[in-house]
Structures are given as structure tokens and as C-alpha cells.
C-alpha positions as CSV (number, residue, x, y, z in Angstrom):
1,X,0.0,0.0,0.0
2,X,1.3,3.3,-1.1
3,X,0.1,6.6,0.0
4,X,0.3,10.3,-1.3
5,X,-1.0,13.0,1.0
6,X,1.7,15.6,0.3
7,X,2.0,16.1,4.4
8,X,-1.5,18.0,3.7
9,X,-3.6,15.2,4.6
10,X,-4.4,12.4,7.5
11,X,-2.4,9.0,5.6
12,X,-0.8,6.1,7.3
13,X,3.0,5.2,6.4
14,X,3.7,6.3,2.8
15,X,4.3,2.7,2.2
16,X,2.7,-0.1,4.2
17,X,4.8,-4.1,2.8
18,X,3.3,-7.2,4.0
19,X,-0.8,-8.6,3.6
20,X,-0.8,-8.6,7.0
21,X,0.3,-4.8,7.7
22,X,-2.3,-3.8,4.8
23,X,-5.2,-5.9,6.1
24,X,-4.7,-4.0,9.6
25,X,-4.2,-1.0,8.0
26,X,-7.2,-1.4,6.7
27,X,-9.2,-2.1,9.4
28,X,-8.5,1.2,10.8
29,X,-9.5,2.7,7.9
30,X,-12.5,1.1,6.8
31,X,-14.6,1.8,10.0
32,X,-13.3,5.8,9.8
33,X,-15.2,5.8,6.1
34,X,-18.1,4.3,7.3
35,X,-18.5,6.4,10.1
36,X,-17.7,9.6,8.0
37,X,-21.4,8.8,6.2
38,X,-20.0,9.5,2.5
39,X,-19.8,7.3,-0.4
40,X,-16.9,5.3,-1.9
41,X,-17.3,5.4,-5.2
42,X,-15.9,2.6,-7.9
43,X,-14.1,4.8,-10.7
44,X,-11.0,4.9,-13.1
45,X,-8.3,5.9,-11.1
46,X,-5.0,6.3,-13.6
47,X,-6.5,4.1,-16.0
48,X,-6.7,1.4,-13.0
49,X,-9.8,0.4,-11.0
50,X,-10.4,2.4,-8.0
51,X,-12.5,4.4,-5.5
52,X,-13.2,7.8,-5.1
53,X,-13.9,8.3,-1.6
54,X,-16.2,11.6,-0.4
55,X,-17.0,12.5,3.0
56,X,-20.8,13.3,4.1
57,X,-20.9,16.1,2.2
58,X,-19.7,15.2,-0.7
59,X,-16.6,16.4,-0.9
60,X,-13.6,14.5,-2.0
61,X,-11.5,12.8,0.4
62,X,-8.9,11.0,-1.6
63,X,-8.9,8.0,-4.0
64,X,-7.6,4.6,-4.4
65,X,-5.8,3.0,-7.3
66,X,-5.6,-0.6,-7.3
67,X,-2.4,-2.7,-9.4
68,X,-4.7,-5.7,-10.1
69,X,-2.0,-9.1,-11.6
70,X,-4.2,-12.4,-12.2
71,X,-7.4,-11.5,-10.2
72,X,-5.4,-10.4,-7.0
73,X,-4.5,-6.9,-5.9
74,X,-0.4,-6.4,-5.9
75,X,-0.8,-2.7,-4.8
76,X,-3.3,-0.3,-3.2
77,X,-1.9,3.2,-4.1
78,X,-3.8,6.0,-2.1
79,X,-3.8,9.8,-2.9
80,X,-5.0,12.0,-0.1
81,X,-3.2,14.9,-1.1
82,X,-6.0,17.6,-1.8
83,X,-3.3,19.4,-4.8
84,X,-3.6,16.2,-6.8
85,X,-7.2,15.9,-5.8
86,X,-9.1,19.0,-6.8
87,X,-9.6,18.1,-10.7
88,X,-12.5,15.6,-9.3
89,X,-14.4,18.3,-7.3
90,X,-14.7,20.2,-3.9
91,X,-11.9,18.6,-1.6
92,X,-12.7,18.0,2.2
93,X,-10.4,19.4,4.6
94,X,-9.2,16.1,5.6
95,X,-7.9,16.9,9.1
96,X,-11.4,18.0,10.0
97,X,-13.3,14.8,8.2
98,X,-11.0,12.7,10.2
99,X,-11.6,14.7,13.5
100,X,-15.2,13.9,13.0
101,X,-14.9,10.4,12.0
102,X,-13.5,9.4,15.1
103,X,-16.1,11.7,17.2
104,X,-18.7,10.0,15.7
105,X,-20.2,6.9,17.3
106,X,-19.2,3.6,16.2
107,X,-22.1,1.0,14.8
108,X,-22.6,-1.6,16.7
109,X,-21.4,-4.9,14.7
110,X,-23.5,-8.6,14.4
């Protein structure tokens, strides 16, 4: 898992190694989108299948570029950078989404 945020945005390590790292990487993650109440989004990302993520607003949050070799992911490359963002629309201010995220309360699971 790579990650671009340009030091302007919330991102874990620029480069996560390992399935294992990834997967609890993104378990972290994944709850924070959910809670954040915006879409993900399946789109082109540099010509590779991808996300778009938004937060409830609407506003962009960052995407996701997935390296796909024989039906398995190799690479997850992540751009939270709102520079590299702003061609697909109003960017969130990331720092605040992500405060929020974690305010808000968590689901219960089951």
C-alpha cells in the first residue's frame, strides 16, 4: 500500500509491505469511512480500477488506485493529497473529516 497526502492530509505510512500490515491497515481505515457517512465510489483511477472516496458532504477525500496481476491486488496506491485531488471536485479538509470520524459513534457490529 502506497500513500500520497503531500504532508497535507491524515495518511498512514507512505508505504505499508506485507498482507498482513495492509489488512490491519485497513481495518483502521475502513470503520473511519463508514462512520464519515460519505460514499466510496468505484471509478477509473490512472486508467486502474479504483475508488473515489467523499466524506458526508460530498466532498472529495482522496482515492484509491488498485495494481490488479491475475485477479489479485499487488498494490493499493492511495492519494489524499488535496493538490492532486481538486480536478475531481470540492476537496474536504481532511484533518477535520477525520476529526469527526472518530467523534462520531461507532455501529454496533453482528
Amino acid at each position: 500500500m502506497i500513500g500520497d497526502s503531500g504532508g497535507r492530509a491524515p495518511q498512514f505510512k507512505p508505504v505499508i509491505r506485507g498482507v498482513e500490515n495492509v489488512l490491519r491497515a485497513l481495518a483502521t481505515f475502513v470503520p473511519l469511512v463508514i462512520r464519515s457517512g460519505g460514499p466510496v465510489e468505484p471509478h477509473q483511477v490512472n486508467g486502474q480500477p479504483g475508488s473515489v472516496f467523499r466524506d458526508g458532504n460530498g466532498l472529495v477525500l482522496g482515492t484509491w488506485a488498485l495494481d490488479v496481476l491475475d485477479g489479485q491486488i499487488q498494490t493499493i496506491r492511495t492519494v489524499n493529497n488535496p493538490d492532486k485531488l481538486r480536478h475531481l471536485g470540492p476537496v474536504a479538509e481532511a484533518w477535520e473529516a477525520l476529526r469527526k470520524a472518530n467523534q462520531a459513534p461507532q455501529r454496533p457490529t453482528g
